[in-house]
C-alpha positions as CSV (number, residue, x, y, z in Angstrom):
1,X,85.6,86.3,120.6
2,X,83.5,88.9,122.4
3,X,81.5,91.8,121.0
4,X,80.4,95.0,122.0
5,X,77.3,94.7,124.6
6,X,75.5,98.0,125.1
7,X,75.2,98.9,128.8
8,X,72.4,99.5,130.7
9,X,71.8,103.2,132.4
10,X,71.0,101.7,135.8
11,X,73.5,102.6,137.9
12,X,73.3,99.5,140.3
13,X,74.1,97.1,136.9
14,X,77.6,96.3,135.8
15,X,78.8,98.2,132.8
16,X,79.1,95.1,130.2
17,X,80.7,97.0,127.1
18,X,84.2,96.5,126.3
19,X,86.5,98.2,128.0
20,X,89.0,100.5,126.3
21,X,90.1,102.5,129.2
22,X,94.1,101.3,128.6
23,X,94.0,102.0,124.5
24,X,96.3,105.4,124.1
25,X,97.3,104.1,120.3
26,X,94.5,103.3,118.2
27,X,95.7,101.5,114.6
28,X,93.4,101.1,111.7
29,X,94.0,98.9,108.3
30,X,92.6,101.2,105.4
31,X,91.3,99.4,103.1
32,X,87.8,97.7,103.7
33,X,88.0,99.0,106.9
34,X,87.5,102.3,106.6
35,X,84.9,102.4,104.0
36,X,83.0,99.2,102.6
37,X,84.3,96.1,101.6
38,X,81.8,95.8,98.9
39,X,82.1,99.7,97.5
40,X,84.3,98.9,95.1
41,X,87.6,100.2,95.6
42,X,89.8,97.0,96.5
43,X,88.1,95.0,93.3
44,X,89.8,98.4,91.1
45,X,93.1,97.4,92.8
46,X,93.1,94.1,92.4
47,X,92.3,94.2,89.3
48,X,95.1,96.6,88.3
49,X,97.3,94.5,89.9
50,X,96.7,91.3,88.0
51,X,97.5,93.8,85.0
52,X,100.4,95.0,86.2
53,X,101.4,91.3,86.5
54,X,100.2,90.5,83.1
55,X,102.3,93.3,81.4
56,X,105.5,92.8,83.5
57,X,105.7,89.0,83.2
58,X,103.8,88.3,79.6
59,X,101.7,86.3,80.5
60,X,97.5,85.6,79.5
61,X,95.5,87.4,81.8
62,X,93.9,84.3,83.4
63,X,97.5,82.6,84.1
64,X,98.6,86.6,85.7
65,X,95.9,86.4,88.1
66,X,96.9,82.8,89.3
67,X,101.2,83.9,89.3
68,X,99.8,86.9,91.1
69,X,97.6,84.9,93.9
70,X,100.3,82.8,94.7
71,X,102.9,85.3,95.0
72,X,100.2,86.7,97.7
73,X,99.9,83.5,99.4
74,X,103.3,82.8,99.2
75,X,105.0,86.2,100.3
76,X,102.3,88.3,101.9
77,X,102.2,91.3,98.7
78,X,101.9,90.6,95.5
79,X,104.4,93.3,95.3
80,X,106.9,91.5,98.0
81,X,106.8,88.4,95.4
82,X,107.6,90.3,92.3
83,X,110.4,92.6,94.3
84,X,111.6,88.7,95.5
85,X,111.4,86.9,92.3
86,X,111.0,89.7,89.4
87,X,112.9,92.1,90.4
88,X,110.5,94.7,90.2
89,X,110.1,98.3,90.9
90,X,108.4,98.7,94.4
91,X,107.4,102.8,93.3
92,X,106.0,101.9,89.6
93,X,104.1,99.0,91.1
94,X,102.4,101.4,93.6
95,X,102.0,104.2,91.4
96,X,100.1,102.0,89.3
97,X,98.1,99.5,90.9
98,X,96.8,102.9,92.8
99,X,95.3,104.6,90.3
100,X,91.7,103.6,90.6
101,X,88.7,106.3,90.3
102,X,87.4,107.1,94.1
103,X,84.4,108.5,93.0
104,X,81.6,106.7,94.4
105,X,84.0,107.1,97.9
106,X,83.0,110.0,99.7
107,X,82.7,111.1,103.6
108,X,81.4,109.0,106.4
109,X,80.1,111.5,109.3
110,X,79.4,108.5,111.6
111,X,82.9,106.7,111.6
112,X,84.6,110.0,111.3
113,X,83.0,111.4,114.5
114,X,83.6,108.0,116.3
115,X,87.3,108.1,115.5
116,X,87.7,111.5,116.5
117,X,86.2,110.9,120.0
118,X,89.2,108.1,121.2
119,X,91.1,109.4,123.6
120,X,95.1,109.3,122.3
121,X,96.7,109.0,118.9
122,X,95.9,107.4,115.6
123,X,97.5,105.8,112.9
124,X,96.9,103.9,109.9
125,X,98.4,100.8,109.3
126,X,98.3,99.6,105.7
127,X,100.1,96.8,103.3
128,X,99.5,99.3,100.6
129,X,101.2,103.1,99.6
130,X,100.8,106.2,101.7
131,X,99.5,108.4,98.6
132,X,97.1,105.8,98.2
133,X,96.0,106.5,102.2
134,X,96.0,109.8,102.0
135,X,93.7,110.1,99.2
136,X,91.6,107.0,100.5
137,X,91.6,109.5,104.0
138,X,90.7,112.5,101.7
139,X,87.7,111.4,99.8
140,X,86.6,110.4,103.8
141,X,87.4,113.4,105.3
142,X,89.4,111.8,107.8
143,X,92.8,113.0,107.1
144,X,93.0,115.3,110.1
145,X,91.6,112.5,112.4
146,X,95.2,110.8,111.9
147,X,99.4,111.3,113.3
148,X,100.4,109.2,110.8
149,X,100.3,106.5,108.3
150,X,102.3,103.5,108.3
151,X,102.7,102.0,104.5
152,X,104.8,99.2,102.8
153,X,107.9,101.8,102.8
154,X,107.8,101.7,106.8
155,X,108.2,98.5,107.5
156,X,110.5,97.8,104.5
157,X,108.4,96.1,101.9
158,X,108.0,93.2,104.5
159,X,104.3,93.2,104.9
160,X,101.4,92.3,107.2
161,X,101.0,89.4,108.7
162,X,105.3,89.4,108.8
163,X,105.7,90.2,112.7
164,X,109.3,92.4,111.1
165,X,106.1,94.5,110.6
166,X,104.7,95.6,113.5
167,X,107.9,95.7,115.4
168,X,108.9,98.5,112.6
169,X,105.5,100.1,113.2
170,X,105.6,100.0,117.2
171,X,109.3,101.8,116.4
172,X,108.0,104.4,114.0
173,X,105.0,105.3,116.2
174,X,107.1,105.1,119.4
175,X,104.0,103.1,121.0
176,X,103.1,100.5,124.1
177,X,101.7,97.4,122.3
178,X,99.5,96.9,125.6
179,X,98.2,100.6,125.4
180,X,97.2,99.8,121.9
181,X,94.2,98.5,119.9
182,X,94.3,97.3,116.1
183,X,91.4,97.0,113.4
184,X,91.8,94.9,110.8
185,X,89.2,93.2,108.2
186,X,92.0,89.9,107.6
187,X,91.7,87.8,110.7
188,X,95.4,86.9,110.1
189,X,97.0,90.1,110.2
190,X,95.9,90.2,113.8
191,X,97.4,87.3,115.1
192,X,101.1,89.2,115.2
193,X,99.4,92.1,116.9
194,X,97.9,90.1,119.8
195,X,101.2,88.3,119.8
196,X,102.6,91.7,120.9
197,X,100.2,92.9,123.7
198,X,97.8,94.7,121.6
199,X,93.9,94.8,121.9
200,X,93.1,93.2,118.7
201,X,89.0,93.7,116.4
202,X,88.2,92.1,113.6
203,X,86.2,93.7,111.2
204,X,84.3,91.1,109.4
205,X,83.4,91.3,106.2
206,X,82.4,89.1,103.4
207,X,84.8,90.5,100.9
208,X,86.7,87.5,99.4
209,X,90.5,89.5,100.0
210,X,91.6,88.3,102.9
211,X,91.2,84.6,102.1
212,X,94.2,84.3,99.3
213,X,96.8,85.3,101.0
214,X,99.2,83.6,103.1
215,X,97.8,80.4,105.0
216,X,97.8,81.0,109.3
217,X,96.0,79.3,111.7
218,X,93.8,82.1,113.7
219,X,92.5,80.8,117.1
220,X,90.1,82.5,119.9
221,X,92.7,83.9,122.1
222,X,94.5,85.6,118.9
223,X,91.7,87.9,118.7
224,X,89.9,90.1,121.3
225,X,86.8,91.5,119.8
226,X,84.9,90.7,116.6
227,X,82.1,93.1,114.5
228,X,80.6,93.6,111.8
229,X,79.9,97.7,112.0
230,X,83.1,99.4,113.2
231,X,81.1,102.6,113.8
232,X,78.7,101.0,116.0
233,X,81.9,99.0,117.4
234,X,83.4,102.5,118.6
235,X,80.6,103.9,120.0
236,X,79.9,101.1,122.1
237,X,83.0,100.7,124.1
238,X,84.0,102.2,127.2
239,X,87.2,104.9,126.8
């Protein structure tokens, strides 16, 4: 996995940073990759989830949050799972597991002014509910920075890493996988992306999230560039 080198000034030296020049699509994940993994905000949802589980299928909390981990691992969402097996109700899921206090979330002038310099559209790609986006991309001040955002209604409640996913999402956006980059904090969620054409960065993070959910092997070649500072990430490569 390569990372972003910064270039010298020296005209006679090769310009070493990673080259962007072909991106005209640029898709973000939203949550704990557009603000910190370790603000917060994911820990609210998960937490609400593991209610949500508790209330709809009766159960101790403790035994929830295991049915609700495996229905992650097994089907991608918890939500997908409980749709599959529980027959539940995609909108009162979403409305609920989504209402979390974004209080401590507020703009990030750095990212938002390296977004705003890449060349072509952008999109948000998330697992999660558009209402919940658009809120996440208001308390950032980032909402005008985007065409569109992608949620689990677009690509029919089949989620991330299902490839049924990003073929719906390469539809909606009317977009050339090979003109296109993707950032994602889950390793995983990038492998179907690469698989497609697109330039793929990992955001890593320490955040525990993307290591309960479904089990897939993630090689070298499945992803292009790896970092730890998205901003710094985007204002290091060549566009």
């Amino acid at each position: 996995m390569k990372s972003p080198v910064h270039a010298e000034k020296d005209p006679d030296r090769p310009d070493l940073r990673p080259d962007f020049r072909h991106v005209k699509s640029w898709i973000f994940d939203l949550d704990n990759t557009l603000y910190r993994a370790d603000n917060g905000i994911f820990a609210q949802i998960e937490s609400r989830m593991t209610d949500y589980v508790t209330n709809l299928l009766k159960l101790p909390r403790d035994e929830a949050r295991a049915r609700q981990k495996d229905l992650y691992r097994q089907y991608g969402t918890t939500l997908n799972g409980l749709m599959r097996e529980h027959e539940c109700d995609a909108e009162d899921y979403l409305s609920f597991v989504h209402d979390i206090d974004l209080g401590n979330l507020g703009p990030d002038a750095g990212l938002s002014n390296a977004i705003a310099a890449l060349p072509g559209k952008r999109f948000i790609f998330t697992n999660g509910c558009r209402d919940h986006a658009q809120r996440i991309l208001g308390r950032l001040d980032m909402a005008h920075l985007f065409d569109a955002a992608w949620d689990i209604r677009t690509i029919g409640f089949a989620p991330k890493p299902q490839a049924s996913a990003y073929d719906a999402v390469v539809a909606a956006g009317g977009v050339n996988p090979s003109e296109s980059a993707m950032f994602e904090d889950i390793a995983r969620n990038l492998v179907p992306a690469r698989a497609l054409g697109m330039t793929t960065v990992w955001l890593k993070t320490d955040a525990p999230w993307g290591k309960h959910g479904p089990l897939m092997d993630v090689k070298d070649g499945d992803i292009d560039h790896q970092t730890e500072d998205l901003t710094h990430f985007l204002q290091s490569i060549r566009i």
